[in-house]
N, C-alpha and C positions, 0 to 999 in steps of 0.2 A: 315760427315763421309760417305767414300761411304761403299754398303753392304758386300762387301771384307773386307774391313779396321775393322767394327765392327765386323764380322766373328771371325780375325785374332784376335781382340782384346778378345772379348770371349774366345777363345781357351786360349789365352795365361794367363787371369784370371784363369777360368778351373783348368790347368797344374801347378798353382802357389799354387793353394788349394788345389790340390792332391799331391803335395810336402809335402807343410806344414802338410799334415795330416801323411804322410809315412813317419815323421820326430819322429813321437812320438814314443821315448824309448817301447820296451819291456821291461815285467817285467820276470822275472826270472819262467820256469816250475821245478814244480817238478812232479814227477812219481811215482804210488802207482803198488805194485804187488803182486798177489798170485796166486797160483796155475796154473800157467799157463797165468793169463790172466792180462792185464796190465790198467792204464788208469793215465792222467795226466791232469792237472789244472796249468791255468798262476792263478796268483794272486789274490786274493778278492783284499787284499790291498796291495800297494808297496812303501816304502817310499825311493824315488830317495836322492840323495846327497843333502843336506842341507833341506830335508821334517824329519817331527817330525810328529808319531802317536798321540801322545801326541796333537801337536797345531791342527790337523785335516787336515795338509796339504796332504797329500799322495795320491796318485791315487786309483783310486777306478775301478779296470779291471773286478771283475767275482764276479755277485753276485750269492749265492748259494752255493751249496755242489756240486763234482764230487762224483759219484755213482761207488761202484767196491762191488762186491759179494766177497765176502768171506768164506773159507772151516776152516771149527774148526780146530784146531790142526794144522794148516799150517801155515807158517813161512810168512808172509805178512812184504816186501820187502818196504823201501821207500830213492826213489832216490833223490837228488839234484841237482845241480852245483855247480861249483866252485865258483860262486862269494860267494854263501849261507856258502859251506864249509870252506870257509874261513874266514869268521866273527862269524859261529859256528851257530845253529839251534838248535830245540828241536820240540818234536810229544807233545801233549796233548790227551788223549784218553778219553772221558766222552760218559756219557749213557744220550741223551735227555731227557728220560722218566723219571728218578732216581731222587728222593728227597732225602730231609735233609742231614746226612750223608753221603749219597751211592752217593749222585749228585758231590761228591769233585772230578775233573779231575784227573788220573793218569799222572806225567810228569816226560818224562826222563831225564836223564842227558843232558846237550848241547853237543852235537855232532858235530866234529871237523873236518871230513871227510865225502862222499857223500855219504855214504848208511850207513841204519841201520835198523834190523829186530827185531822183535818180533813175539808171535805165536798169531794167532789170535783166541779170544776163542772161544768156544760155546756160539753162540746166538739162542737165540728163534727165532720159526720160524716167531713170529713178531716184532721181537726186530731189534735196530738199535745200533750201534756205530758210535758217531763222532770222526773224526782224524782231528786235526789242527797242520797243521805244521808251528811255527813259526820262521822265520830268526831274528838274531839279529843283534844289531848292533858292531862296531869293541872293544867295552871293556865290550859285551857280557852282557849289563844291559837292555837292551830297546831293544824292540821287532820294528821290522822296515818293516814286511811284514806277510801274513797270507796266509795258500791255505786251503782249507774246503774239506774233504772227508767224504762221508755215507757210513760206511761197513754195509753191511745187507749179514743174511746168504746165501747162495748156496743152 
């Protein structure tokens, strides 16, 4: 093979594995807001069309928490999409730090459309709340993705 031909070969390798990687679905963002200030997360987990959380099939995008400050008494905003809003979603609200009793997550109702607020309380000035938003799936029993937020106070 002359050094042309493996050149040309190369590249066209190259160009076929940077395809195949820019082939790979997005997972759905969602968007957290308060007072002003915004911040969003693609998915810890996403479970694509025929993935079950359950078997462990699902993708695994963003490990960790997205971090957004938050002001007490302010209406802390969280956005979806469509594909979320349509098979219906829910926030889970828990304190890391909280035992026994007080560790039971608060959960809203599944929500049917793309936004939904609550106020966000007073925390200490070293305390934290997790926000996990979970999507479900179309007959709203089985959770099918997760995004992970740290509210800590302002």
């Amino acid at each position: 093979m002359t050094p042309r031909r493996r050149l040309l070969a190369t590249a066209t390798v190259a160009l076929g594995i940077a395809t195949l990687a820019g082939c790979e679905k997005p997972a759905p963002i969602v968007t957290v807001v308060n007072a002003g200030q915004s911040v969003y997360a693609e998915a810890n987990t996403y479970c694509f069309e025929g993935q079950s959380l359950q078997e462990g099939d699902c993708a695994v995008r963003h490990e960790g928490t997205t971090r957004l400050e938050v002001q007490g008494g302010e209406t802390v905003g969280v956005d979806v999409g469509k594909a979320l809003a349509e098979s219906g979603w829910l926030i889970e609200l828990s304190d890391p730090a909280a035992q026994g009793e007080q560790a039971q997550p608060q959960q809203s109702e599944v929500q049917e459309g793309h936004y939904f607020t609550f106020t966000a309380p007073n925390l200490p000035s070293d305390g934290e709340l997790l926000l996990t938003v979970r999507s479900l799936d179309e007959e709203q029993q089985r959770p099918t993705g997760e995004w992970s937020f740290t509210l800590v106070p302002r």
